[in-house]
C-alpha positions as a Python dict, from the first residue, in 0.01 Angstrom:
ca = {
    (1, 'X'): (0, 0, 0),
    (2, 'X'): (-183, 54, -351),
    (3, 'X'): (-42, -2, -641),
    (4, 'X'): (279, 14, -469),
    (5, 'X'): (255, 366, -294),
    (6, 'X'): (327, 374, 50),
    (7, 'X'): (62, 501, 239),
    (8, 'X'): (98, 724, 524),
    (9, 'X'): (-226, 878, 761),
    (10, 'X'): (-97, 1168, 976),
    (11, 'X'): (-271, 1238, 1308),
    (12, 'X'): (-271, 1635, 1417),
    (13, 'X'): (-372, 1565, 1781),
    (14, 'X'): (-451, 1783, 2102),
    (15, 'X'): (-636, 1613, 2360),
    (16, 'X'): (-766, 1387, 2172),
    (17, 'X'): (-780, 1103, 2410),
    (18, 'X'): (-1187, 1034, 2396),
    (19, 'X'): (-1150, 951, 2076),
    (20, 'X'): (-809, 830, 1930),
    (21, 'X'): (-879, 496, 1982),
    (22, 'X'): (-1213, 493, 1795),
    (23, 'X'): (-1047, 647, 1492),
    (24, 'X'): (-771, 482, 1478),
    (25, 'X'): (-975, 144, 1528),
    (26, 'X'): (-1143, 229, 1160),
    (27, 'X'): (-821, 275, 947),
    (28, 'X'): (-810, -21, 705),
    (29, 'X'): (-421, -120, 812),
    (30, 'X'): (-426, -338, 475),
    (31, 'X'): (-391, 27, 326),
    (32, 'X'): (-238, 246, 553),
    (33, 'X'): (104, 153, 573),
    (34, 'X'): (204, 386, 862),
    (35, 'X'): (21, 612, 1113),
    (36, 'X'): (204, 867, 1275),
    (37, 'X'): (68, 1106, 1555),
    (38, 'X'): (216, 1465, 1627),
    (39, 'X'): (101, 1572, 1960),
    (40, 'X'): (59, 1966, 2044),
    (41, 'X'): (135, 1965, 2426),
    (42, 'X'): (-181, 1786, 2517),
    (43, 'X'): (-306, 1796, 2889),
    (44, 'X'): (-471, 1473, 2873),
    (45, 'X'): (-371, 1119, 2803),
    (46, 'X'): (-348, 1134, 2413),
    (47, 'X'): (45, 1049, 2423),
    (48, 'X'): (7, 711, 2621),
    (49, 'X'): (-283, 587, 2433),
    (50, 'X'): (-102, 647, 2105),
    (51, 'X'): (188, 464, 2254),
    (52, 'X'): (-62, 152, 2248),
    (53, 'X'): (-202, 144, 1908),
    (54, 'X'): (99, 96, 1684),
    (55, 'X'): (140, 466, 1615),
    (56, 'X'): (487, 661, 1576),
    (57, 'X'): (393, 917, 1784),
    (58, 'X'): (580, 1303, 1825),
    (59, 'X'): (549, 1482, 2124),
    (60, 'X'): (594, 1915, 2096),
    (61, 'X'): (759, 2074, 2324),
    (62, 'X'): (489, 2337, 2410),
    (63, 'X'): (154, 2412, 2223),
    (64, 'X'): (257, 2560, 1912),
    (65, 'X'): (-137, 2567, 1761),
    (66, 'X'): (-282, 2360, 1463),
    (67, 'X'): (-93, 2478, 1178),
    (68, 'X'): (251, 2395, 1335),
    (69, 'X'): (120, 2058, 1433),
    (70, 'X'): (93, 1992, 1059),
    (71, 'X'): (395, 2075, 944),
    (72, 'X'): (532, 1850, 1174),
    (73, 'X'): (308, 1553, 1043),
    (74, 'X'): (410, 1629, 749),
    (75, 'X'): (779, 1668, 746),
    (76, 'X'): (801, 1297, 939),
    (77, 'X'): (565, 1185, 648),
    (78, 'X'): (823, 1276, 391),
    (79, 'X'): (1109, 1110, 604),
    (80, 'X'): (933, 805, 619),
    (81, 'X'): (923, 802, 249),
    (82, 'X'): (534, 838, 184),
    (83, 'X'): (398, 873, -155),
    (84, 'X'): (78, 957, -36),
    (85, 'X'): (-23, 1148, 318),
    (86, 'X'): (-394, 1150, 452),
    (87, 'X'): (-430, 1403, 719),
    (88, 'X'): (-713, 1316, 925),
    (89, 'X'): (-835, 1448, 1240),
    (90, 'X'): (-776, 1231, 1551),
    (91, 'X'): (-1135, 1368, 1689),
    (92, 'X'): (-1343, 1121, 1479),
    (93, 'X'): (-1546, 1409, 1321),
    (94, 'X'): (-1466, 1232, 935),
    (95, 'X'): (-1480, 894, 856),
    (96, 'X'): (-1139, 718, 869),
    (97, 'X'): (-1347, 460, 654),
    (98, 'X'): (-1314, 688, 372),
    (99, 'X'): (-883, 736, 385),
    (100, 'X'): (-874, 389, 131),
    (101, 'X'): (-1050, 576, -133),
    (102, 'X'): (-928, 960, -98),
    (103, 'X'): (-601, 774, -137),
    (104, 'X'): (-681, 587, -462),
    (105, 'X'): (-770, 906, -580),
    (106, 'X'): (-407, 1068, -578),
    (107, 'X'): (-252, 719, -680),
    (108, 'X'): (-456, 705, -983),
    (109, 'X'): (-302, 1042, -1121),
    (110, 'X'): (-553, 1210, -1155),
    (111, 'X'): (-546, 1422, -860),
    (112, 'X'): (-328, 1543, -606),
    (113, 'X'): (-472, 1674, -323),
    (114, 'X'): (-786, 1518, -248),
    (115, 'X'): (-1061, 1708, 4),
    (116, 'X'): (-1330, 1500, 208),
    (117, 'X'): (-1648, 1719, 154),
    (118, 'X'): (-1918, 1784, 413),
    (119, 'X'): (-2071, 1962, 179),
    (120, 'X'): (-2120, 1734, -120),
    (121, 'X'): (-2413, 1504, -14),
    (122, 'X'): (-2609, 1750, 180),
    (123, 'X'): (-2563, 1565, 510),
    (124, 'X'): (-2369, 1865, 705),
    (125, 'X'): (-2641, 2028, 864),
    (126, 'X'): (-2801, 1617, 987),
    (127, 'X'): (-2428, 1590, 1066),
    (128, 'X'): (-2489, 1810, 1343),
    (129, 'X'): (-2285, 2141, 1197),
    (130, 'X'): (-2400, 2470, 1370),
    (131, 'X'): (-2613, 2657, 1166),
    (132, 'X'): (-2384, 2974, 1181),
    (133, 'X'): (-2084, 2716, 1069),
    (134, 'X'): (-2259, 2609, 774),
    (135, 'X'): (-2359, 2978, 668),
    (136, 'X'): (-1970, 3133, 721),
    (137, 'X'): (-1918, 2772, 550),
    (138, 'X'): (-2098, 2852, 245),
    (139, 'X'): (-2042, 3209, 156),
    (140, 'X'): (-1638, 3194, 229),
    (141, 'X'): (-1608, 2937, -17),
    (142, 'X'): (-1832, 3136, -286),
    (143, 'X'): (-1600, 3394, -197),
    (144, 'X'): (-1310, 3172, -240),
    (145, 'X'): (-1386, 3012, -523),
    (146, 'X'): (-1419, 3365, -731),
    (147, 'X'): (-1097, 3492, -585),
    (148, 'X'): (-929, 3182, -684),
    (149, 'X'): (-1092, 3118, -1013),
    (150, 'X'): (-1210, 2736, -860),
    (151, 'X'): (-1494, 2564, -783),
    (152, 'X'): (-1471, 2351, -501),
    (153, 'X'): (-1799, 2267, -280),
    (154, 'X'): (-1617, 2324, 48),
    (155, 'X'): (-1261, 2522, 112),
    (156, 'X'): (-1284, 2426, 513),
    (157, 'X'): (-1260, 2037, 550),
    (158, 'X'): (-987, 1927, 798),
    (159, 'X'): (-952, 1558, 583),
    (160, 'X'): (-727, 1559, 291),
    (161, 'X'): (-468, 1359, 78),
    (162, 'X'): (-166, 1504, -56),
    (163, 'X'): (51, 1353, -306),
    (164, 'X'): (422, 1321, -206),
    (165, 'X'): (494, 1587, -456),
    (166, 'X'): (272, 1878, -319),
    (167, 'X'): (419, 1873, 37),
    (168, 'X'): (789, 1855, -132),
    (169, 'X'): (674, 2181, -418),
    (170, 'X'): (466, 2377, -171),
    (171, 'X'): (648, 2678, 81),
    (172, 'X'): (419, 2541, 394),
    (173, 'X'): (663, 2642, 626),
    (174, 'X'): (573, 3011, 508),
    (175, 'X'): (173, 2932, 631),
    (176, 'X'): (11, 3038, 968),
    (177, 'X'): (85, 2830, 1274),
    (178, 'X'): (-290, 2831, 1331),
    (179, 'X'): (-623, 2740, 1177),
    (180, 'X'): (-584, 2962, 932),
    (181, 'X'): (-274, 2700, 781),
    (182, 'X'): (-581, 2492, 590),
    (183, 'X'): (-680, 2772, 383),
    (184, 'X'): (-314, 2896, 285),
    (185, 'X'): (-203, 2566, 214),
    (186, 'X'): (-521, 2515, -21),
    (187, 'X'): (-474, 2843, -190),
    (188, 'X'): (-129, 2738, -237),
    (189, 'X'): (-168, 2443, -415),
    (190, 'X'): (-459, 2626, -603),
    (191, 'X'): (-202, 2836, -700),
    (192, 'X'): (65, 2651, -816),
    (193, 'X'): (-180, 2474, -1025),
    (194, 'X'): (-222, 2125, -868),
    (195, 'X'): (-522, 1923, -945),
    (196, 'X'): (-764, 1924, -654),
    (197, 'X'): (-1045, 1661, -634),
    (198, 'X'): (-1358, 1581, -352),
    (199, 'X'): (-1522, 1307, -229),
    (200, 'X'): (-1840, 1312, 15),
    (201, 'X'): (-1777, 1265, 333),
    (202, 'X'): (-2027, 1259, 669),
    (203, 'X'): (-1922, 1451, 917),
    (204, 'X'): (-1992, 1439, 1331),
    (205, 'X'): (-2053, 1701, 1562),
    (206, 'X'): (-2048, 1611, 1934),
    (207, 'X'): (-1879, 1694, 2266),
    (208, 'X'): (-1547, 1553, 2235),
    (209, 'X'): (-1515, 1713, 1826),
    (210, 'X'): (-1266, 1978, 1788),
    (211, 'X'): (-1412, 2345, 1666),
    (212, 'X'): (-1328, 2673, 1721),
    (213, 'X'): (-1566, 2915, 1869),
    (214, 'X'): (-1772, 3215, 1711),
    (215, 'X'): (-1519, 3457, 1787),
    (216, 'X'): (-1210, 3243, 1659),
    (217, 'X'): (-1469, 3161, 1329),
    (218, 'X'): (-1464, 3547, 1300),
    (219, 'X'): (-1096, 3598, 1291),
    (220, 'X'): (-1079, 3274, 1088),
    (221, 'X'): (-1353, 3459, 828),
    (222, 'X'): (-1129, 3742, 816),
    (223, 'X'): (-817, 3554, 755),
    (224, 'X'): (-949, 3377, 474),
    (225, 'X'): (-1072, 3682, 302),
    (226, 'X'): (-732, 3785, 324),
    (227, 'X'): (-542, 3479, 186),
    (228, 'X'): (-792, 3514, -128),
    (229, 'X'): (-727, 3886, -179),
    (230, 'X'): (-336, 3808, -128),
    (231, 'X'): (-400, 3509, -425),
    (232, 'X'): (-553, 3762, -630),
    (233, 'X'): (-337, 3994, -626),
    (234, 'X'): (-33, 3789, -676),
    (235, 'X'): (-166, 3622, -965),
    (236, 'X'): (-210, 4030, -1123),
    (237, 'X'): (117, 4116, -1002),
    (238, 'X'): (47, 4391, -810),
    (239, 'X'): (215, 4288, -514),
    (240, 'X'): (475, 3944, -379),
    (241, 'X'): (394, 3725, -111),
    (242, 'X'): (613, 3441, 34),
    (243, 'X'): (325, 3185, 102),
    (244, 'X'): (290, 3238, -308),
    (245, 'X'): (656, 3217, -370),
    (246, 'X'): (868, 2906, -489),
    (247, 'X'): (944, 2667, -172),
    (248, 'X'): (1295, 2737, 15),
    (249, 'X'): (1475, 2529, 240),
    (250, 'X'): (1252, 2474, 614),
    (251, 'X'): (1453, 2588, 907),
    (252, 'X'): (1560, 2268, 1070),
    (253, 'X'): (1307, 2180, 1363),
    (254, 'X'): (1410, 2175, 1735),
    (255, 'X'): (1049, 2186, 1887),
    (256, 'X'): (962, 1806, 1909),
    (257, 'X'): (1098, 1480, 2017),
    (258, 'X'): (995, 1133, 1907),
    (259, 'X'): (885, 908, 2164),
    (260, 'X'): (1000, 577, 2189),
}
């Protein structure tokens, strides 16, 4: 805990197996109060290992795709009472080291949703991101950021910290079951006016990392041109979307089990 807040790291995993163990061997468990692991159908051993490191782990009942894992994590976060989530990547491409601070962040106040940068630093290229990566990288989030009237160093991270009250206020459930979820769910709480902060974080390219390819990175581009033009022109209110309108009641899940 800090400062009282339960602490809660949420593990969006798909054959993650290489490297579960080496991630979750970093979490400082004198913070993190609970892990949990929501598991998209993997076809390697991801479930069983989890089942050995003191994780609650969830098990879909087919491969739904990244954004539905998410909403899982996130509605068994709430359950279990967090007050602060950190969503993390199971593929140890961020730092687990850094989950302690993003997480003083949001129980300080001061922010509530917390991003961990690659861009802040200048260490993504040395990090090993693919030169076409950091290029989309950099001009979607100029893009972004004048669509959305921000000014964020990086719209694309797959680390963040959410207070309890953004994943409660937010219409998630209304986001893409895909990549694409990251990007709604940060224009959403762009929109609804929480405050966002950023801390540095190093970040690891190798074999065993999860990334889409150039083609999927295309449609990815796309989609996030279109999530900033649908911002925009909610905020004028020239036309109504619902990942932009006031949170209704989730459909009850029946797509994933926990296992014991």
């Amino acid at each position: 805990m800090l400062n009282g807040k339960k602490i809660i790291v949420v593990l969006p995993a798909y054959n993650a197996a290489a490297t579960l163990e080496k991630t979750v061997s970093e979490l400082d468990r004198d913070v993190v109060d609970e892990v949990l692991l929501v598991d998209d159908f993997s076809a390697d051993e991801t479930v069983c290992l989890a089942r050995g490191l003191d994780i609650r782990c969830f098990l879909h009942d087919r491969n739904y795709g990244y954004g539905r894992n998410q909403k899982t994590c996130y509605r068994e976060a709430l359950k279990s009472e967090a007050d602060v989530i950190v969503m993390l990547h199971p593929d140890y491409q961020y730092s687990p080291k850094l989950v302690p601070a993003m997480a003083a962040m949001v129980v300080s106040g001061e922010y509530e949703v917390v991003l961990g940068s690659r861009i802040l630093g200048g260490k993504a290229r040395s990090g090993g991101m693919p030169l076409y990566k950091y290029i989309f990288n950099r001009m979607l989030t100029l893009a972004e950021n004048l669509f959305l009237g921000s000014k964020l160093s990086e719209f694309h991270t797959g680390f963040r910290a959410f207070s309890r009250s953004v994943l409660e206020e937010l219409p998630i459930h209304e986001n893409s079951d895909d990549f694409m979820f990251d990007n709604e769910m940060l224009a959403q709480a762009i929109y609804f006016k929480f405050n966002v902060g950023e801390i540095s974080c190093p970040t690891r390219y190798f074999p065993e990392a999860s990334s889409i390819n150039f083609r999927r990175s295309v449609v990815y581009g796309l989609g996030v041109l279109w999530t900033s033009v649908r911002f925009r022109l909610q905020k004028w209110g020239v036309a109504s979307f619902r990942i932009f309108a006031a949170r209704e009641p989730a459909p009850a899940p029946d797509y994933y089990t926990e296992i014991d």
